[in-house]
C-alpha positions as CSV (number, residue, x, y, z in Angstrom):
1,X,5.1,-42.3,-70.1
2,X,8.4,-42.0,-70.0
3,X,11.1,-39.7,-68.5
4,X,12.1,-36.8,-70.5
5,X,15.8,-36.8,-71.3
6,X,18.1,-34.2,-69.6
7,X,19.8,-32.1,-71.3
8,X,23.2,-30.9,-70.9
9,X,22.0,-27.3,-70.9
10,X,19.3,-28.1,-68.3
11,X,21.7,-29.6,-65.8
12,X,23.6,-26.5,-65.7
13,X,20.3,-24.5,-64.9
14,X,19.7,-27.0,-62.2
15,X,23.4,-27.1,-61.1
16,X,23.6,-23.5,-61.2
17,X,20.6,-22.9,-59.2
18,X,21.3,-25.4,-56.9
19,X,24.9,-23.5,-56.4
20,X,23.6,-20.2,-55.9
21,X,21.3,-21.4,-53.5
22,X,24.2,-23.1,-51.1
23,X,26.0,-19.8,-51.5
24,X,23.6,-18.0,-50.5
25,X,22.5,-19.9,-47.9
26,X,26.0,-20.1,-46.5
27,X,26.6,-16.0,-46.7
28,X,23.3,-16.0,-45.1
29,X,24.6,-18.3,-42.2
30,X,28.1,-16.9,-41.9
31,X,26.4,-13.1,-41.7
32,X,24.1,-14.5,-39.1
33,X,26.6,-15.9,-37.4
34,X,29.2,-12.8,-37.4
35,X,26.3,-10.6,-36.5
36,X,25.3,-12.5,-33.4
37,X,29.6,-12.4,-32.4
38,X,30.0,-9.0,-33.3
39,X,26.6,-8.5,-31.1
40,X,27.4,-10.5,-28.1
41,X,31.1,-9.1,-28.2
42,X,29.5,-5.5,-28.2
43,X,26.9,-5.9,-25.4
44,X,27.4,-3.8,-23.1
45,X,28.6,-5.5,-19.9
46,X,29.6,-4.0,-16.7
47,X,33.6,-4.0,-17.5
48,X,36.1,-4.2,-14.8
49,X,37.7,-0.4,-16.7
50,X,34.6,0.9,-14.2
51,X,35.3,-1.0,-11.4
52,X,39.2,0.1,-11.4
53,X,37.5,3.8,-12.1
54,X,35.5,3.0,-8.4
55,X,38.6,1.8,-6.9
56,X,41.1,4.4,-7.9
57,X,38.4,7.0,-6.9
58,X,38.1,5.1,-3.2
59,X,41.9,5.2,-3.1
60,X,41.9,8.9,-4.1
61,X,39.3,9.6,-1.5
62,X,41.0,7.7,1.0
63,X,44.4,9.4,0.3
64,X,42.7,13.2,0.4
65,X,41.3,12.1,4.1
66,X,44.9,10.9,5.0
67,X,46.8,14.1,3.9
68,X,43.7,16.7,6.0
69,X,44.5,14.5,8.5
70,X,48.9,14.6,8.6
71,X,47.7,18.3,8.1
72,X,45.5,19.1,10.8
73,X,47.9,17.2,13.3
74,X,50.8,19.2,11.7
75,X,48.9,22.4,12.4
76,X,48.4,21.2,16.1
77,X,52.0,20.7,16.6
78,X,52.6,24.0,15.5
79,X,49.8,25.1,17.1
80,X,51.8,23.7,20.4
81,X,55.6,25.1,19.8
82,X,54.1,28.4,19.2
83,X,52.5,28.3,22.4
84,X,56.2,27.3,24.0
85,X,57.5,29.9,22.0
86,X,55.1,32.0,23.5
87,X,55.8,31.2,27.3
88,X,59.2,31.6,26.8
89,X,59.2,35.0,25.3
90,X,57.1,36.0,28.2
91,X,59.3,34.4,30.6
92,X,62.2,36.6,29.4
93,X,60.2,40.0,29.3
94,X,57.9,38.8,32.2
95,X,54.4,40.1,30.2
96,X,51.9,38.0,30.6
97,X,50.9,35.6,27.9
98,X,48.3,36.6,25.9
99,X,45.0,34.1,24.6
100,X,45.1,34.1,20.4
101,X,41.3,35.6,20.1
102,X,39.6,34.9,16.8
103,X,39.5,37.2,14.1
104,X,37.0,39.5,13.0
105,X,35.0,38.7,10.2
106,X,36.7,41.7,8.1
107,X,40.3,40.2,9.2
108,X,41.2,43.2,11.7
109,X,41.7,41.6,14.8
110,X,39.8,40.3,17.4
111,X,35.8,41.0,17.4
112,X,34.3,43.0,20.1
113,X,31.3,43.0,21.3
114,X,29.7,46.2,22.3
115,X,28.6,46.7,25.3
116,X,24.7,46.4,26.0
117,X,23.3,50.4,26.9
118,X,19.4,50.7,28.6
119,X,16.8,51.9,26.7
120,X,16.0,55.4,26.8
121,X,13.4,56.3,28.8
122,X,11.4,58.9,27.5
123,X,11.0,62.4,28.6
124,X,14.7,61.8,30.7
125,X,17.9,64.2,30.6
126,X,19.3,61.6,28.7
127,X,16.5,61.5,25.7
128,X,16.4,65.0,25.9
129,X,19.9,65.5,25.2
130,X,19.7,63.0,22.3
131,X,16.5,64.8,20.8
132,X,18.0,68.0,20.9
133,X,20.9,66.6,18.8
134,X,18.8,65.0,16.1
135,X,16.3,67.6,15.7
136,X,19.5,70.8,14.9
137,X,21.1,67.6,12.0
138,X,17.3,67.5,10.9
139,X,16.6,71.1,10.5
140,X,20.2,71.2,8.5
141,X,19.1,68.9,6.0
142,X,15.4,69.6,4.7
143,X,14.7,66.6,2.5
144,X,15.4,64.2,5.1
145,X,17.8,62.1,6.5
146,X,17.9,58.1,7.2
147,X,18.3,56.8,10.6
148,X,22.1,55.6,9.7
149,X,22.8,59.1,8.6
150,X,21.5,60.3,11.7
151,X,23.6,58.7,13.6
152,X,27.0,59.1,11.5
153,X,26.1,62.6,11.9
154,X,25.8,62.3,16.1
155,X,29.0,60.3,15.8
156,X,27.5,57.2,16.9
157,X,29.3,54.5,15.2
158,X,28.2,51.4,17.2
159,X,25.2,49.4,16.3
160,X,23.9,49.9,19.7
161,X,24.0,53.4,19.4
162,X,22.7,53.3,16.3
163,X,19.7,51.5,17.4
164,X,19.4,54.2,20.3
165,X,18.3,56.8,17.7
166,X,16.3,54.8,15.5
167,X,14.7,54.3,18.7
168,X,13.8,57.9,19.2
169,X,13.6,58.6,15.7
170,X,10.4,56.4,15.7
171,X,8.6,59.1,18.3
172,X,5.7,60.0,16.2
173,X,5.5,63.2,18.2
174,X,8.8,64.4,16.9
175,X,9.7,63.3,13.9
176,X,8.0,61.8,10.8
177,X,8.7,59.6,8.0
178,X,8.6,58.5,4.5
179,X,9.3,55.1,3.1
180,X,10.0,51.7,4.1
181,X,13.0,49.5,5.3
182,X,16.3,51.3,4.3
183,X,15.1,54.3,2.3
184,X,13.1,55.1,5.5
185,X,13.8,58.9,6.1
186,X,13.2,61.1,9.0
187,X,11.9,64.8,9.1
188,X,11.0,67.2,11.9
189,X,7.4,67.8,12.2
C-alpha cells in the first residue's frame, strides 16, 4: 500500500493546527509564568515600611520619656528657686516659712483631718444632750428625716459628727426606721 498524497489543502489543516497549538502553548506558558511573578512579587513579606513603622515608634517613645524627664527636672528647679524665693521673703518680713501642704481633693487648700471624738456613752450628759436635740428636729418633721439631714439640722458638718448621731440614731429604744442604706429614715417612736 502506498502513501496517500498530501494535498495542499491538508497541509494547511496540519500547519494550521500545528500553529494554533504552539500559540497556545506559548500563551499558556507566558500566563503561567507572569502569574507565578506577579504572585511571588505580591506575597506578602515582612517589608522593612513595618520595621521603619517599629523604629520611628521606639524613637517616638524614647523622645516622649526624654521630654517628662527635661520636664520633671525643670519643675524641680523651680520647685527649688521658689523655695529661695520663699526664705528670702521671710527673711525680709521675719515670718516663718511656711511647708506647701497638698491640696484638697475639691482644690480648696490644704485637707484636714478632723479630729477623732469618743464614742458616746449611753445614758451620759453628753448623749442626753444630743438625744434631746434629735428628738425636737424629729417631732418637726413627721415623715422622717435621714441621718445626714439630721445632722445638717444639729449643725454638725463633720463626718465625725455626723457619725455621732447615726450612732444614736440607731438606739432602737428611741428612734425607728424605714429603709436601707441611704433612704434610711429616722422617726420618734
Amino acid at each position: 500500500m502506498g502513501r496517500r498524497p498530501r494535498d495542499r489543502k491538508w497541509r494547511m489543516e496540519v500547519d494550521n493546527a500545528i500553529f494554533f497549538r504552539v500559540i497556545c502553548l506559548t500563551r499558556v506558558c507566558t500566563s503561567f509564568t507572569t502569574s507565578r511573578l506577579l504572585t511571588e512579587n505580591t506575597m506578602p513579606k515582612p517589608l522593612p515600611i513595618t520595621d521603619e513603622i517599629q523604629q520611628i515608634k521606639a524613637r517616638l517613645r524614647e523622645l516622649q520619656n526624654q521630654q517628662l524627664e527635661e520636664l520633671r527636672s525643670r519643675r524641680r528647679e523651680l520647685a527649688d528657686e521658689l523655695a529661695t524665693v520663699e526664705r528670702q521673703i521671710a527673711d525680709i518680713t521675719g515670718t516663718p516659712v511656711q511647708q506647701a501642704a497638698a491640696p484638697a481633693a475639691d482644690g480648696q487648700g490644704p485637707r484636714k483631718r478632723a479630729p477623732k471624738l469618743p464614742k458616746l456613752v449611753k445614758d451620759s450628759e453628753e448623749y442626753k444632750e444630743i438625744l434631746r436635740n434629735v428628738q425636737t428636729t424629729l417631732a418637726k418633721t413627721p415623715t422622717g428625716l435621714n441621718g445626714k439631714q439630721v445632722a445638717d439640722a444639729l449643725g454638725f458638718q463633720q463626718m465625725n459628727e455626723r457619725n455621732r448621731i447615726k450612732e444614736l440614731l440607731n438606739d432602737n429604744r428611741f428612734f425607728k426606721k424605714t429603709g436601707q442604706g441611704v433612704s434610711t429614715k429616722f422617726f420618734l417612736r
